[in-house]
N, C-alpha and C positions, 0 to 999 in steps of 0.2 A: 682251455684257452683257444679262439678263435686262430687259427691258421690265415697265412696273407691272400692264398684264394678265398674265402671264406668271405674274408672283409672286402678283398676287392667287389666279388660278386654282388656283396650288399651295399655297397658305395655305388655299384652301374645300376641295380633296381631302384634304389632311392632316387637316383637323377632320371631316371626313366619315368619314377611315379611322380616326381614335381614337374616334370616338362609335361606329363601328360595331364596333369591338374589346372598350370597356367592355361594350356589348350584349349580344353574343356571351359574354362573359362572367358576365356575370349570367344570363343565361340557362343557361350551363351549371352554374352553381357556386351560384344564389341562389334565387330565388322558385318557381321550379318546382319543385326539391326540400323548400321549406318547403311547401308547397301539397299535394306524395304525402305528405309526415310525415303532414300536420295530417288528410288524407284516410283515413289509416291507421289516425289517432286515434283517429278519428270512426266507424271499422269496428268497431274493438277495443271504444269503450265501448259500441256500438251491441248489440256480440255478447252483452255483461256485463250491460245494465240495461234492455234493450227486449222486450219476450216477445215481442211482436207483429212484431219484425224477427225475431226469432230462429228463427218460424215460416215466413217465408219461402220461399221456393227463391232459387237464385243470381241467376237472371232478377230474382225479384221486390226482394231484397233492395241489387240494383245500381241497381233504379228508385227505392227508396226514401233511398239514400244520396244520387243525383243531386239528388232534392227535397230533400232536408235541404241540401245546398250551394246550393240556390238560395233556402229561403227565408230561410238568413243573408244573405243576400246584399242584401236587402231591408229585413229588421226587424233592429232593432239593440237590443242586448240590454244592459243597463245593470243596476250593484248599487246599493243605497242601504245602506251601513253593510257592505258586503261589496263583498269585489273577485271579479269573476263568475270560473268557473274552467271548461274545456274542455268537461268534464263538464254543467256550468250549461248551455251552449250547445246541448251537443248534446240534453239532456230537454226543452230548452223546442223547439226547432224539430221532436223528434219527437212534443212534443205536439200542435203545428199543423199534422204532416204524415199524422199517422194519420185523422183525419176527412177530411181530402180525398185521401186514398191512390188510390179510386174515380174522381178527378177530376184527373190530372196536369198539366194548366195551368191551377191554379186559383192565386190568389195573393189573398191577403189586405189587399185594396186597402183595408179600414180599419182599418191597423193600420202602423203605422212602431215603436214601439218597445215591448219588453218589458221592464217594470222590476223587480228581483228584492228583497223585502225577506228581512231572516234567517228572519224570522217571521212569527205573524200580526201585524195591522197594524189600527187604527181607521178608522172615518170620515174621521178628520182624516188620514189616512194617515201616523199616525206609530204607531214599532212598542218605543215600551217603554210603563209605564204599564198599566191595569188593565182597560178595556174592550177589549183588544186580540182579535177575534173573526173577520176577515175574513181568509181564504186566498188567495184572488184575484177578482178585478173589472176586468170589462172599464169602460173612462173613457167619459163621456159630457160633453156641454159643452164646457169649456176642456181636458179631458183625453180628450176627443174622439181615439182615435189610440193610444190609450196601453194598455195590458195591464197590471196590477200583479199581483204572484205573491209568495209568501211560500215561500220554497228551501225551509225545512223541507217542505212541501205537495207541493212540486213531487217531491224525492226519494221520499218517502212512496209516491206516487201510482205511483211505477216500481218499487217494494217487491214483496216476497212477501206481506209483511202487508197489502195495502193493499184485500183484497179486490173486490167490484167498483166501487171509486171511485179519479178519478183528479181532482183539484182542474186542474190544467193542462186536460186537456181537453178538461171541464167548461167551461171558460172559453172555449177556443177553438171549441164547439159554440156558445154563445152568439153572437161573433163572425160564424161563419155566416148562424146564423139572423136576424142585425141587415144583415146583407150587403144582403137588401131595401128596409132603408128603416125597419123594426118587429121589434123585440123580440118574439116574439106565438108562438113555438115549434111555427112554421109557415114553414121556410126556404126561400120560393119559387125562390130563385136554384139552389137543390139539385132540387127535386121537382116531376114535372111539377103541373100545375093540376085533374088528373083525380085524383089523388091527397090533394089537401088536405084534403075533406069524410071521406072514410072515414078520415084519418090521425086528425082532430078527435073523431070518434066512437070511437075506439078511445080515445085519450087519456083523456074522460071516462070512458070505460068501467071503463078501468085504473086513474085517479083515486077511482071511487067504490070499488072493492077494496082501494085504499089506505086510502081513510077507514074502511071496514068490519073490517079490521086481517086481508085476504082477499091479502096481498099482499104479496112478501119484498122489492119495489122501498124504495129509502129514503125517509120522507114529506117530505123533503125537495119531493117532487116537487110534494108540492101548493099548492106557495107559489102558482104559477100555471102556464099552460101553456111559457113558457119556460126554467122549472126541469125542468117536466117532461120536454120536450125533452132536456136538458143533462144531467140526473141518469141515465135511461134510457140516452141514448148512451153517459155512463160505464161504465155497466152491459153496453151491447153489445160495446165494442172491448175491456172488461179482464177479461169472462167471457163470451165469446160461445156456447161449448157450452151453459153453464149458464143461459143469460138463453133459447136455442131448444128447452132441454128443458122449461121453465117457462113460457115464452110464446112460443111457436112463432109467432102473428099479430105478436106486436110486433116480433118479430126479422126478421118479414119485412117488415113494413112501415119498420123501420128499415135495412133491407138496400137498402130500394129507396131512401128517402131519400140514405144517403151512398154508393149506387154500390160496395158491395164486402158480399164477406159474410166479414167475420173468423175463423170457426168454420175458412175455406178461405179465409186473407188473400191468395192470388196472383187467386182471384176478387173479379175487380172488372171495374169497366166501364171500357171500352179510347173 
């Protein structure tokens, strides 16, 4: 007759061999093939709505789908009056991954969630009603963390029409350059310190060609120096040929800032 260690022993190997058989089975039959699906997805829409992936090489565009699976992995992407759809996921994380393309372990340490409304949206951040005028806003204070984005904006921004403006990563340039500590369109955390005084004189420079109506940039730019920043890098990553044959010093100076030169997106800094 079996003894009560005997049987216990054989009651813990049993539950040991059905946990390790379910295992085995999910594994072959469950998350790892929803994971190449969603992997696959995220190629296919990447091929369809990204220009800037689509210029790639196979090197480059395997490093940029890794960063796109890790900075979901991170930020979490939420709708307000809209249920977020595959697509949603993947424009908004190749918005946050195209400005630091140059910088492969960078991660967006203020930033947990991005909130997607249908449209534009108010102050008050609600999105029916008359004043509704805001594309996207990076949160400060209690919304401290937060990304708001209006999906119309976001797809737009990944358009043929959308010429050299992209609302998404517009936003996430801001991000960056707040990465410091200040708003100030001067992203220390990006550029060396030898860099920041001549980055500032050109700025104005380009400002005053703006005001002068000497300058095809959007005047957007002259709200202050952190539109200026945000507007410009629009300009660099969604027409980078066209921003180096019109301003050759800025595109260089914005080349060094985010570590890549888009015109030649596999160039970046390693």
């Amino acid at each position: 007759m079996m003894n009560y260690q005997s049987m216990a022993l054989l009651i813990i190997i049993s539950l040991i061999a059905l946990a390790a058989y379910f295992f085995v089975k999910k594994m072959r039959s469950g998350q790892p093939v929803k994971n190449q699906e969603l992997a696959e997805s995220y190629e296919k829409l990447l091929n369809e709505h990204v220009h800037f992936y689509q210029k790639l090489s196979d090197t480059g565009k395997v490093r940029f789908q890794t960063m796109i699976q890790d900075f979901l992995q991170y930020v979490r992407i939420e709708g307000v009056g809209i249920e977020v759809t595959v697509l949603d996921r993947v424009l908004v994380a190749a918005s946050g991954v195209i400005p630091i393309f140059g910088f492969p372990d960078w991660k967006y340490k203020n930033l947990t969630n991005v909130i997607l409304y249908p449209d534009t949206f108010d102050k008050e951040f609600q999105f029916d009603g008359e004043n509704r005028n805001i594309m996207g806003m990076v949160g400060s204070g209690n919304m401290n963390g937060q990304m708001l984005l209006s999906r119309a904006a976001l797809v737009k921004g990944f358009s043929i029409s959308s010429g050299a403006g992209n609302t998404a990563i517009h936003e996430f340039v801001h991000l960056l350059d707040k990465a410091d500590g200040a708003t100030d369109g001067i992203p220390e955390s990006l550029m060396a310190h030898e860099y920041a005084v001549p980055w500032l004189k050109m700025m104005h420079s380009e400002m005053h060609r703006i005001e002068k109506g000497n300058s095809d940039i959007n005047p957007y730019a002259l709200t202050d120096e952190a539109e200026f920043l945000a507007v410009t890098a629009e300009y660099f990553f969604e027409k980078p040929e066209e921003l180096q044959h019109k301003h050759p010093e800025l595109y260089q100076q914005l080349s060094q800032i985010f570590g890549q030169s888009p015109d030649h997106p596999d160039h970046y800094r390693c």
